[in-house]
Steps between C-alpha positions, in 0.01 A plus 500: 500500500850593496642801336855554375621863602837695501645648818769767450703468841692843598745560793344856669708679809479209753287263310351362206202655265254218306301606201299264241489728209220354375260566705677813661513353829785498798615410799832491692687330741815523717660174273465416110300210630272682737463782223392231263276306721312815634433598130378120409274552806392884404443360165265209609304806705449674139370200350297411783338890512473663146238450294531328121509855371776678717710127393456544172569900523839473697637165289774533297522205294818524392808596683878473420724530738896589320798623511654806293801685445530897478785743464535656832711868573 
């Protein structure tokens, strides 16, 4: 079964941080597409490992990713 998931990708110091904010998980990498493809992998890991109950526990169902303005100074 295939899941659909959000990863939030983050330039850190020298590299790049991973996180899928609905499960809390994360990962990094020294490129955007190693970040992203160690967290798909540290993701499958989760799935493969927790139980039904720690799932259901640590899923957020819904997640919105946006944009907003604010007055700054």
């Amino acid at each position: 079964m295939n899941r659909q998931l959000t990863a939030i990708i983050e330039k850190e110091d020298d590299g790049y941080v991973a996180l899928c904010p609905e499960v809390d998980v994360a990962s990094q990498g020294d490129s955007v597409s190693e970040a992203r493809s160690n967290l798909r992998e540290a993701l499958e890991l989760f799935f493969e490992a927790a139980s039904e109950q720690e799932i259901g526990a640590r899923l957020h169902k819904e997640v919105y990713v946006t944009q907003l303005e604010v007055a700054v100074g």
